[in-house]
mmCIF file of the N, C-alpha and C atoms, coordinates in Angstrom:
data_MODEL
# 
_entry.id   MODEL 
# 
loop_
_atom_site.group_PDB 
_atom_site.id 
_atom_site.type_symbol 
_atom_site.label_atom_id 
_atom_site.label_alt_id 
_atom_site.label_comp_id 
_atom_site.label_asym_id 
_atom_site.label_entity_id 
_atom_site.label_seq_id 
_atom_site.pdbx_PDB_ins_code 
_atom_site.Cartn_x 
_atom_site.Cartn_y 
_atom_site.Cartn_z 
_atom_site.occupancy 
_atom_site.B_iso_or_equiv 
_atom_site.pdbx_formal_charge 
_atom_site.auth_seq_id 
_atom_site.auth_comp_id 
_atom_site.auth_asym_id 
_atom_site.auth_atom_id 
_atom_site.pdbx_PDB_model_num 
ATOM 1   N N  . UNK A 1 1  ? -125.094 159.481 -41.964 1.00 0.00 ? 1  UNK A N  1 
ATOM 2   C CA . UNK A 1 1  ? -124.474 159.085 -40.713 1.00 0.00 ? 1  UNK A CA 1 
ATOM 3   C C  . UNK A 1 1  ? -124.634 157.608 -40.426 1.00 0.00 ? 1  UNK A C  1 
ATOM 4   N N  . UNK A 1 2  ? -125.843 156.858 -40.725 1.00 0.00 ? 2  UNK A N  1 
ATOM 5   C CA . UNK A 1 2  ? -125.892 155.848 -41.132 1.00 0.00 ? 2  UNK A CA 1 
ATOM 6   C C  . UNK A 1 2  ? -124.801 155.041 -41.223 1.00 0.00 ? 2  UNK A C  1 
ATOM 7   N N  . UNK A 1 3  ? -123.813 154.958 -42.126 1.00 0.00 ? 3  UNK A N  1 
ATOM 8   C CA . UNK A 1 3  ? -122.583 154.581 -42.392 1.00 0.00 ? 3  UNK A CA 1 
ATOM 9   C C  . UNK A 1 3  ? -121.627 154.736 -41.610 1.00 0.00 ? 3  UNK A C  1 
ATOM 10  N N  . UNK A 1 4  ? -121.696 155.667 -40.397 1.00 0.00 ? 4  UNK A N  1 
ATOM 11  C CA . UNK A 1 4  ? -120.617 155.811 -39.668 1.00 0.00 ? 4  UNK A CA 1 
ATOM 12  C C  . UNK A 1 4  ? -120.736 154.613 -38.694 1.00 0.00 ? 4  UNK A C  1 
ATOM 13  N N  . UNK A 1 5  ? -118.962 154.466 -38.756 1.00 0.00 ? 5  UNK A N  1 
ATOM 14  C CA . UNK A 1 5  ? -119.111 153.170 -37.308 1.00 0.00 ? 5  UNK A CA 1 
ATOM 15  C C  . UNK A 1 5  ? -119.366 153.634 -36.487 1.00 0.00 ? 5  UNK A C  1 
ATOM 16  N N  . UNK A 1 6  ? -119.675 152.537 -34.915 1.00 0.00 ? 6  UNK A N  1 
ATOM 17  C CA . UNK A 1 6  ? -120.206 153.355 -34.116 1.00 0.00 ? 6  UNK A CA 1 
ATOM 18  C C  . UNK A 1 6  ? -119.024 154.425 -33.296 1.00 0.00 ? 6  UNK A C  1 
ATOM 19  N N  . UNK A 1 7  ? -117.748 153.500 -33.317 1.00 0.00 ? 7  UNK A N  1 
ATOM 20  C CA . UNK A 1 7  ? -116.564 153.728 -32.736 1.00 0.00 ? 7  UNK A CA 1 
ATOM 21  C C  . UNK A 1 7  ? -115.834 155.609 -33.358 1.00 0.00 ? 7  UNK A C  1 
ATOM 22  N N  . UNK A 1 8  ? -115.897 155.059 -34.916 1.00 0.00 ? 8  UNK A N  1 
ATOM 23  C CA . UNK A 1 8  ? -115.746 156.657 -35.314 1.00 0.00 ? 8  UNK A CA 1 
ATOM 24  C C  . UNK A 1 8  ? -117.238 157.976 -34.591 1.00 0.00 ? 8  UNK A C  1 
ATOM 25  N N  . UNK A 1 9  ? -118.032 157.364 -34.736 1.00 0.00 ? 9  UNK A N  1 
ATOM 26  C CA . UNK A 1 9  ? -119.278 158.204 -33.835 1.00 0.00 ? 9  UNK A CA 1 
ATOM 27  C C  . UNK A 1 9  ? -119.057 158.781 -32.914 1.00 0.00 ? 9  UNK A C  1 
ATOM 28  N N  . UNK A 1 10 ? -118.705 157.965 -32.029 1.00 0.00 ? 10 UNK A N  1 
ATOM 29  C CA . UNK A 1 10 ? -118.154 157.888 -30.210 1.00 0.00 ? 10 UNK A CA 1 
ATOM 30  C C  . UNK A 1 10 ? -116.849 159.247 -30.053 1.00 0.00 ? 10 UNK A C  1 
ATOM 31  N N  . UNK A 1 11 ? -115.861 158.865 -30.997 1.00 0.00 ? 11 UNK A N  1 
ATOM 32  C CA . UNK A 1 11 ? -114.722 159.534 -31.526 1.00 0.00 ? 11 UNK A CA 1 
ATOM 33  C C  . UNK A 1 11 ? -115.122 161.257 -31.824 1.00 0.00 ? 11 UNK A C  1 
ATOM 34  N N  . UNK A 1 12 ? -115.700 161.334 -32.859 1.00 0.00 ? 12 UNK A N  1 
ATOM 35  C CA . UNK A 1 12 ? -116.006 162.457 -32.779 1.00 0.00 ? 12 UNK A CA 1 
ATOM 36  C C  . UNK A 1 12 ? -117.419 163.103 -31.942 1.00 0.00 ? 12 UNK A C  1 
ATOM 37  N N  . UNK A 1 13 ? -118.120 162.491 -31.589 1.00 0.00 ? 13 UNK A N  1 
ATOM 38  C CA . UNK A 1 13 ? -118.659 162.919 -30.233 1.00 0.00 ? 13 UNK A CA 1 
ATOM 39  C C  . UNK A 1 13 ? -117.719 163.480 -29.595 1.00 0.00 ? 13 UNK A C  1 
ATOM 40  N N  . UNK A 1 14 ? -116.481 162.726 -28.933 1.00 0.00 ? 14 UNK A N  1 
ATOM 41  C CA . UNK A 1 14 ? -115.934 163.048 -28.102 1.00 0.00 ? 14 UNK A CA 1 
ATOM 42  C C  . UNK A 1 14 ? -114.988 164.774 -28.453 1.00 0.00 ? 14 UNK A C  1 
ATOM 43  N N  . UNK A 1 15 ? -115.047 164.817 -30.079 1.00 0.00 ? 15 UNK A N  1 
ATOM 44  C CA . UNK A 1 15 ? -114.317 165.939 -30.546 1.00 0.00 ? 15 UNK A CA 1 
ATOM 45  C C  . UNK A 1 15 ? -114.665 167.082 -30.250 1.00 0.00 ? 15 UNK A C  1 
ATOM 46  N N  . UNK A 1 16 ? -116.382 167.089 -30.749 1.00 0.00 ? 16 UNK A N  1 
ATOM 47  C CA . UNK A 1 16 ? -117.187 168.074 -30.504 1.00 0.00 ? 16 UNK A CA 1 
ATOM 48  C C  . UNK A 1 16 ? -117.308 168.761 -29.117 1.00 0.00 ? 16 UNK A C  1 
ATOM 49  N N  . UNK A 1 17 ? -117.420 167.840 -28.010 1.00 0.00 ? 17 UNK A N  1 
ATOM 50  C CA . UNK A 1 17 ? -117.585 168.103 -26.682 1.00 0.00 ? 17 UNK A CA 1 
ATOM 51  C C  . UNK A 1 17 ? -116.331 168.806 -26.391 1.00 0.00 ? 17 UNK A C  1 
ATOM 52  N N  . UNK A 1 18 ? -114.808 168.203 -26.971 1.00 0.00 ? 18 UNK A N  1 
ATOM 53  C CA . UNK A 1 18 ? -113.467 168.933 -26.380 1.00 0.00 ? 18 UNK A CA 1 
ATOM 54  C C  . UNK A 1 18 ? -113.946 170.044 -27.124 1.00 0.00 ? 18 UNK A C  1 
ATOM 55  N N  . UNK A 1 19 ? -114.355 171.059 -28.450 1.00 0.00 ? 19 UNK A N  1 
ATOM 56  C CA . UNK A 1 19 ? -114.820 171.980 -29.150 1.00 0.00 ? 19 UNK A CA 1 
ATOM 57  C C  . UNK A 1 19 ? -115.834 172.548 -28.436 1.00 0.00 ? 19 UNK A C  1 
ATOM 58  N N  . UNK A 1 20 ? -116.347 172.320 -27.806 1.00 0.00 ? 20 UNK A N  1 
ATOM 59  C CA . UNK A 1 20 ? -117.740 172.550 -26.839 1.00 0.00 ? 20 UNK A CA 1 
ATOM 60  C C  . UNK A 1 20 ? -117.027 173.760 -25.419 1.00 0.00 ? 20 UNK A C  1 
ATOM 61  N N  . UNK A 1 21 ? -116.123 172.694 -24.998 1.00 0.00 ? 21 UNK A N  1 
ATOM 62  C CA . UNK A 1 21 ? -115.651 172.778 -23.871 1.00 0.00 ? 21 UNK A CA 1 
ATOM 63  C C  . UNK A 1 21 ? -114.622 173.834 -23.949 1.00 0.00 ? 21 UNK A C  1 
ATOM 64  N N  . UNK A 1 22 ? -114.100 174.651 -24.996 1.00 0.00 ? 22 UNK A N  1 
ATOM 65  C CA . UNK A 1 22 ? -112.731 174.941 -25.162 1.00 0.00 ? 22 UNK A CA 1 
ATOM 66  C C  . UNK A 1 22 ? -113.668 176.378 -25.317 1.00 0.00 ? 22 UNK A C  1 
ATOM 67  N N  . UNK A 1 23 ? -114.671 176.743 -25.595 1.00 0.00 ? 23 UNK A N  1 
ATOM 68  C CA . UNK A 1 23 ? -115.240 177.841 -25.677 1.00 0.00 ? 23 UNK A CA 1 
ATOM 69  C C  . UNK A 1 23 ? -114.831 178.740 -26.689 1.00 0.00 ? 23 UNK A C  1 
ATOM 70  N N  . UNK A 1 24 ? -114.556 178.379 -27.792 1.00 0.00 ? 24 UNK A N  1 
ATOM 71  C CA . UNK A 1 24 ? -113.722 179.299 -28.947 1.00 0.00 ? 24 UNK A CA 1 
ATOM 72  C C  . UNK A 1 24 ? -114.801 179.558 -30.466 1.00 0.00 ? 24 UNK A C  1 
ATOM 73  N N  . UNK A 1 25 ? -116.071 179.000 -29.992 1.00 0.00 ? 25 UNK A N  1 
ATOM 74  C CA . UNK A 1 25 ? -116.720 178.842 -31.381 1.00 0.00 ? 25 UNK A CA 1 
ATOM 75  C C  . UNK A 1 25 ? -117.931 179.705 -31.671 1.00 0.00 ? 25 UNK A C  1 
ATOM 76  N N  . UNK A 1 26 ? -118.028 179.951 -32.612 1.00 0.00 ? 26 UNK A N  1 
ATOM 77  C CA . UNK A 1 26 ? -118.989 181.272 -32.871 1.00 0.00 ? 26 UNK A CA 1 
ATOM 78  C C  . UNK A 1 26 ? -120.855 180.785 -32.298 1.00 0.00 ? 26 UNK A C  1 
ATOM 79  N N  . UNK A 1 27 ? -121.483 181.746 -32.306 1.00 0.00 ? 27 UNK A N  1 
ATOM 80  C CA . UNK A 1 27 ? -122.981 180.983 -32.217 1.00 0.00 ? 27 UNK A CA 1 
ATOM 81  C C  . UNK A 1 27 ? -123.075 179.841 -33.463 1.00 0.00 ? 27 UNK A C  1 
ATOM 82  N N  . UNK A 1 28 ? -122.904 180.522 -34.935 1.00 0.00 ? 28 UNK A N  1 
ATOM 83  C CA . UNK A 1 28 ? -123.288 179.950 -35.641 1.00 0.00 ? 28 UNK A CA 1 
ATOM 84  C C  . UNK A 1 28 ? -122.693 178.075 -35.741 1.00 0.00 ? 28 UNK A C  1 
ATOM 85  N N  . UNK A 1 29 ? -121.330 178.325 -35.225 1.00 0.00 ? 29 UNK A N  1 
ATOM 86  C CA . UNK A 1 29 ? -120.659 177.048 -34.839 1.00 0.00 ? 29 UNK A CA 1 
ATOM 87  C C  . UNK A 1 29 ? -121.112 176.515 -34.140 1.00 0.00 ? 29 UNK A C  1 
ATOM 88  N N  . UNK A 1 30 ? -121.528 177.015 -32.994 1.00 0.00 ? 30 UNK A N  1 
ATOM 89  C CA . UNK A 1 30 ? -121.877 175.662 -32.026 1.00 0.00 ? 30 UNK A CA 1 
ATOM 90  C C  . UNK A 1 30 ? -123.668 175.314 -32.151 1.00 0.00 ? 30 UNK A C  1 
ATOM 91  N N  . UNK A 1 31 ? -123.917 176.171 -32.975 1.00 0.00 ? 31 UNK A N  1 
ATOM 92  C CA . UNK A 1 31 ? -125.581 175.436 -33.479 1.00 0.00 ? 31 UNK A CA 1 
ATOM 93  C C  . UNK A 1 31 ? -125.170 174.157 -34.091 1.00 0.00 ? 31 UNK A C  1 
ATOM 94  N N  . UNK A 1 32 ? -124.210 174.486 -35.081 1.00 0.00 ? 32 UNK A N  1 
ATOM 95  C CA . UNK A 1 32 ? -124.317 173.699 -35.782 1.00 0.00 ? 32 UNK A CA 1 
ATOM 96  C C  . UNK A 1 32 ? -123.262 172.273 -35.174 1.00 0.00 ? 32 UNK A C  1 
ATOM 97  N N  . UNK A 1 33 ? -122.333 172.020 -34.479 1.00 0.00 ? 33 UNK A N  1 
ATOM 98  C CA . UNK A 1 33 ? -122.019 171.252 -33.672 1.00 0.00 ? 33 UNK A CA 1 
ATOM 99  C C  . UNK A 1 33 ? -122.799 170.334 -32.958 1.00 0.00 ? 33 UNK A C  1 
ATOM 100 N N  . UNK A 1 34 ? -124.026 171.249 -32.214 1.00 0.00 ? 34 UNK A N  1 
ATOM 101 C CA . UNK A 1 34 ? -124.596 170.616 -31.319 1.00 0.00 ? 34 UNK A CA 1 
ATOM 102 C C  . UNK A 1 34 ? -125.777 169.858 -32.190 1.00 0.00 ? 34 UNK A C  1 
ATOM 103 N N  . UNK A 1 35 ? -125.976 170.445 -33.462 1.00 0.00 ? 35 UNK A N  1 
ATOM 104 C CA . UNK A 1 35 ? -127.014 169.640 -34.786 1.00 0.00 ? 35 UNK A CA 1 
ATOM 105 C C  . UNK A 1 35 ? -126.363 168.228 -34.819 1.00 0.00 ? 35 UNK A C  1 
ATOM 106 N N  . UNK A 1 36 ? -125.028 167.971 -34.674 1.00 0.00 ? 36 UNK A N  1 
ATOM 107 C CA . UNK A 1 36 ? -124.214 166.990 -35.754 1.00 0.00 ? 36 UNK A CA 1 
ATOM 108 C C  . UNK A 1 36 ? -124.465 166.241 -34.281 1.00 0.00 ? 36 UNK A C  1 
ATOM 109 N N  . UNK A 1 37 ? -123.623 166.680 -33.337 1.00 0.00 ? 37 UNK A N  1 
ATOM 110 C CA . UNK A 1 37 ? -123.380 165.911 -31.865 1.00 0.00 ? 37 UNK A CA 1 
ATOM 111 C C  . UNK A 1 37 ? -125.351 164.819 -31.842 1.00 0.00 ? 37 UNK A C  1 
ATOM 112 N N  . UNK A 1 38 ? -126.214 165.659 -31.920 1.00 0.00 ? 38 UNK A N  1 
ATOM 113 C CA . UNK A 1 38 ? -127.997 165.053 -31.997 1.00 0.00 ? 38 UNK A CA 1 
ATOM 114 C C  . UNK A 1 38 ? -127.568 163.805 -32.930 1.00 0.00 ? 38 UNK A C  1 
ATOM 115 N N  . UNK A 1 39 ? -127.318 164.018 -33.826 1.00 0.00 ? 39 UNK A N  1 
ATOM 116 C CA . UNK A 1 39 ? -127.523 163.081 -35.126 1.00 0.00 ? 39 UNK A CA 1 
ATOM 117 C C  . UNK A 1 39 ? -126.396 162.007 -34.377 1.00 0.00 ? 39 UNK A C  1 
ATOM 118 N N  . UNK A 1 40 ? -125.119 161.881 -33.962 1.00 0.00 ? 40 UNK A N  1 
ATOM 119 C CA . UNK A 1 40 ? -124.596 161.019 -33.530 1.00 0.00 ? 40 UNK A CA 1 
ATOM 120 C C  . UNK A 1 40 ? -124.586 160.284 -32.512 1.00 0.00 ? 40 UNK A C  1 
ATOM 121 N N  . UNK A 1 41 ? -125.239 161.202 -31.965 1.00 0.00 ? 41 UNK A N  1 
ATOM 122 C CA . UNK A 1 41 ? -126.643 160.484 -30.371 1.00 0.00 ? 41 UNK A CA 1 
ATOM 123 C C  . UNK A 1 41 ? -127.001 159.691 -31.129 1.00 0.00 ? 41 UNK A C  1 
ATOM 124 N N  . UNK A 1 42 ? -127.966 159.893 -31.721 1.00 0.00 ? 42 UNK A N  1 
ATOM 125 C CA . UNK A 1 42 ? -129.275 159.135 -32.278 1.00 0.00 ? 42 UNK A CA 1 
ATOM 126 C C  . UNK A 1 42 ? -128.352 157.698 -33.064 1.00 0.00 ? 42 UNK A C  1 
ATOM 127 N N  . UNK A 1 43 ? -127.462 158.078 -33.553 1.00 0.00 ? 43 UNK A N  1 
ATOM 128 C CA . UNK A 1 43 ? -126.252 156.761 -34.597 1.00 0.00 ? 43 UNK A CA 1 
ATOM 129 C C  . UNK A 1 43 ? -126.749 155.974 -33.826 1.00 0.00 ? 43 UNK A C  1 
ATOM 130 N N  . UNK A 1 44 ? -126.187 156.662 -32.483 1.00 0.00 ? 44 UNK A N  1 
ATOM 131 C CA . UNK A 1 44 ? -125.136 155.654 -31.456 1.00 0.00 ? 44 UNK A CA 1 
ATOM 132 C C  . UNK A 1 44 ? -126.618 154.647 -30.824 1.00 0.00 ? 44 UNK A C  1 
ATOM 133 N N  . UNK A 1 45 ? -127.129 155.480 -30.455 1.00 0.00 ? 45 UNK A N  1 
ATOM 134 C CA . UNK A 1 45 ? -128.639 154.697 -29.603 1.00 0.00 ? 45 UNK A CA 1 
ATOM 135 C C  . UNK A 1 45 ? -129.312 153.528 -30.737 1.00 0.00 ? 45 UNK A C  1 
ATOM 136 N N  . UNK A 1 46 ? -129.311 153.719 -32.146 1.00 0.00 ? 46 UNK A N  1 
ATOM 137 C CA . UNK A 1 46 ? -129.600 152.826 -32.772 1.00 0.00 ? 46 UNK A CA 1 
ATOM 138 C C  . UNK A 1 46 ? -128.729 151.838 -33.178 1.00 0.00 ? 46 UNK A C  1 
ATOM 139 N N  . UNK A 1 47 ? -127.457 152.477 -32.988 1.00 0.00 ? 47 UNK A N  1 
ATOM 140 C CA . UNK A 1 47 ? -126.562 150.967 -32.889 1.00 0.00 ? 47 UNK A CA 1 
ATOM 141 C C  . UNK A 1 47 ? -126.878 149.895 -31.932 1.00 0.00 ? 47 UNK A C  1 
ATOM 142 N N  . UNK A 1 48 ? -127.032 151.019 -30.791 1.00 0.00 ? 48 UNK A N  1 
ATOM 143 C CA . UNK A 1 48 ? -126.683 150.164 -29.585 1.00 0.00 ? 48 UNK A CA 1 
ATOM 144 C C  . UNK A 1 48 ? -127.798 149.034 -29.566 1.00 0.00 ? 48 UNK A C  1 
ATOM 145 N N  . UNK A 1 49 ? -129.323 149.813 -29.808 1.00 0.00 ? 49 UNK A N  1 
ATOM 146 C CA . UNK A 1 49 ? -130.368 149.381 -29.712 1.00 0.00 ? 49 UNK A CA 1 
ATOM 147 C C  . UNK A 1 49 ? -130.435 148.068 -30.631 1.00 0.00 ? 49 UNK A C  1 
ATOM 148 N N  . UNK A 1 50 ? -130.017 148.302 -32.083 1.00 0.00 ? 50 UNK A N  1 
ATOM 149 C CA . UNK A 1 50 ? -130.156 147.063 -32.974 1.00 0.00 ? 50 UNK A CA 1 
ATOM 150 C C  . UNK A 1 50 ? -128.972 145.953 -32.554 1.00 0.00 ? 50 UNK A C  1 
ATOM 151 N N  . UNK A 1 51 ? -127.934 146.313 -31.576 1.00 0.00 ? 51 UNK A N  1 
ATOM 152 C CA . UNK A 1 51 ? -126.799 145.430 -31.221 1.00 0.00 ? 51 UNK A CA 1 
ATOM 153 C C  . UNK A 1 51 ? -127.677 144.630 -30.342 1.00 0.00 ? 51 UNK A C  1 
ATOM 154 N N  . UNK A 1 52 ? -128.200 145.322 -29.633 1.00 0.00 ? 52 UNK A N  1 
ATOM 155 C CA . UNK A 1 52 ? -129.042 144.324 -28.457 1.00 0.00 ? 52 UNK A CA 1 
ATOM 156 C C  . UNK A 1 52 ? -130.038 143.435 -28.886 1.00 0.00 ? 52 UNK A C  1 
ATOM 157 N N  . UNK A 1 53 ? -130.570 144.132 -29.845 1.00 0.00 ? 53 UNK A N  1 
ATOM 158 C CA . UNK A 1 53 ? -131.529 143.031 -30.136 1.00 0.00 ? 53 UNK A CA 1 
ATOM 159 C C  . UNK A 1 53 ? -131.109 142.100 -30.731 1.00 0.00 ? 53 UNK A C  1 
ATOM 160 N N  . UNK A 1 54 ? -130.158 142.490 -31.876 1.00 0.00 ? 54 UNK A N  1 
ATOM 161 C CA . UNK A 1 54 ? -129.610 141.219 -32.315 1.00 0.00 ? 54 UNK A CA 1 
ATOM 162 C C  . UNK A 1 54 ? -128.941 139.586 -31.078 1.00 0.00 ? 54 UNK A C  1 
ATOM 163 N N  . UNK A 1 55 ? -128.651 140.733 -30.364 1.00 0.00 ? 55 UNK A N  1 
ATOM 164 C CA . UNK A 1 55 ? -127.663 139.580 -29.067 1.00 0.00 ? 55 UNK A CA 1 
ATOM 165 C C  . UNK A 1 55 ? -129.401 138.782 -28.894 1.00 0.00 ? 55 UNK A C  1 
ATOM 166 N N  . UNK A 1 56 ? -130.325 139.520 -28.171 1.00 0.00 ? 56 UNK A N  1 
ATOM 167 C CA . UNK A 1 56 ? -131.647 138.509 -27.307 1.00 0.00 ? 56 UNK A CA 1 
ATOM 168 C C  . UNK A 1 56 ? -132.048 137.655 -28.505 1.00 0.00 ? 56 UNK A C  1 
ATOM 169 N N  . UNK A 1 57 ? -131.729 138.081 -30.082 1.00 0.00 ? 57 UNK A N  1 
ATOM 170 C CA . UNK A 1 57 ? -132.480 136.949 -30.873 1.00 0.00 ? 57 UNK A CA 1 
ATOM 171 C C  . UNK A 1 57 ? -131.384 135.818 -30.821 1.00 0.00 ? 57 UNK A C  1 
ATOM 172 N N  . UNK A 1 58 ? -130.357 136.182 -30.665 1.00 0.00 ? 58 UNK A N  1 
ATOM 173 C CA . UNK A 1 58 ? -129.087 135.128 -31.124 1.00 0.00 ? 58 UNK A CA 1 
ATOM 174 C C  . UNK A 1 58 ? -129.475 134.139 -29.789 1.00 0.00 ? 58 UNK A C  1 
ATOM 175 N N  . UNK A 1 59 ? -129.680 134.678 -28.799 1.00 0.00 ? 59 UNK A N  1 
ATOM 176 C CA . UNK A 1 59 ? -130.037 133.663 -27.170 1.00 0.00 ? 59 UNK A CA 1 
ATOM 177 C C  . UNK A 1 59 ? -131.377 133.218 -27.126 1.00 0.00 ? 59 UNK A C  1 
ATOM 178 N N  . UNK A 1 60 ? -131.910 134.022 -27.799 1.00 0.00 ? 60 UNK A N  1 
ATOM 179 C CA . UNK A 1 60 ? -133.568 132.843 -28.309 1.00 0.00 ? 60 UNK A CA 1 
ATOM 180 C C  . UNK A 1 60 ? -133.063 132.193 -28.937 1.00 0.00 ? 60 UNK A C  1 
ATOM 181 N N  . UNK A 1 61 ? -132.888 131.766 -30.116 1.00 0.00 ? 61 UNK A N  1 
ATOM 182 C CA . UNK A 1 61 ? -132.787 130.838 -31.402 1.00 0.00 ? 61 UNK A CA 1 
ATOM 183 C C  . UNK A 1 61 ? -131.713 129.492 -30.474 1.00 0.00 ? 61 UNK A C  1 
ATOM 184 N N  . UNK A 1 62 ? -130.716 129.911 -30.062 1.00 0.00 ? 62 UNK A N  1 
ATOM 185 C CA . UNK A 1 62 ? -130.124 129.120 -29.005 1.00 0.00 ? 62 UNK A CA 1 
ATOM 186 C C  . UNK A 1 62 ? -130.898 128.068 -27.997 1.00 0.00 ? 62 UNK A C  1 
# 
């Protein structure tokens, strides 16, 4: 997941939740949905997290 942009991340986040929401998916489906949806949390928070830091070093070094 690593490799995923953050934008495709965001994207299918957003898939899962319309899949979430539509109520059509077996137990075994939405375990496993809500496994993938965790892991693209986590993408996203370490994008975000290493985006930021990168920005406060770029305004130190400045």
């Amino acid at each position: 997941m690593s490799d995923l942009k953050y934008n495709e991340a965001i994207k299918r986040l957003e898939t899962i939740l319309a899949d979430l929401e539509e109520g059509k998916k077996s137990v075994d489906e939405l375990s496993e949905l809500v496994k993938e949806a965790s892991e693209l949390v986590k993408a996203c928070r370490n994008k975000l997290k290493t985006t930021e830091d990168d920005i406060r070093k770029a305004f130190e070094e400045a």
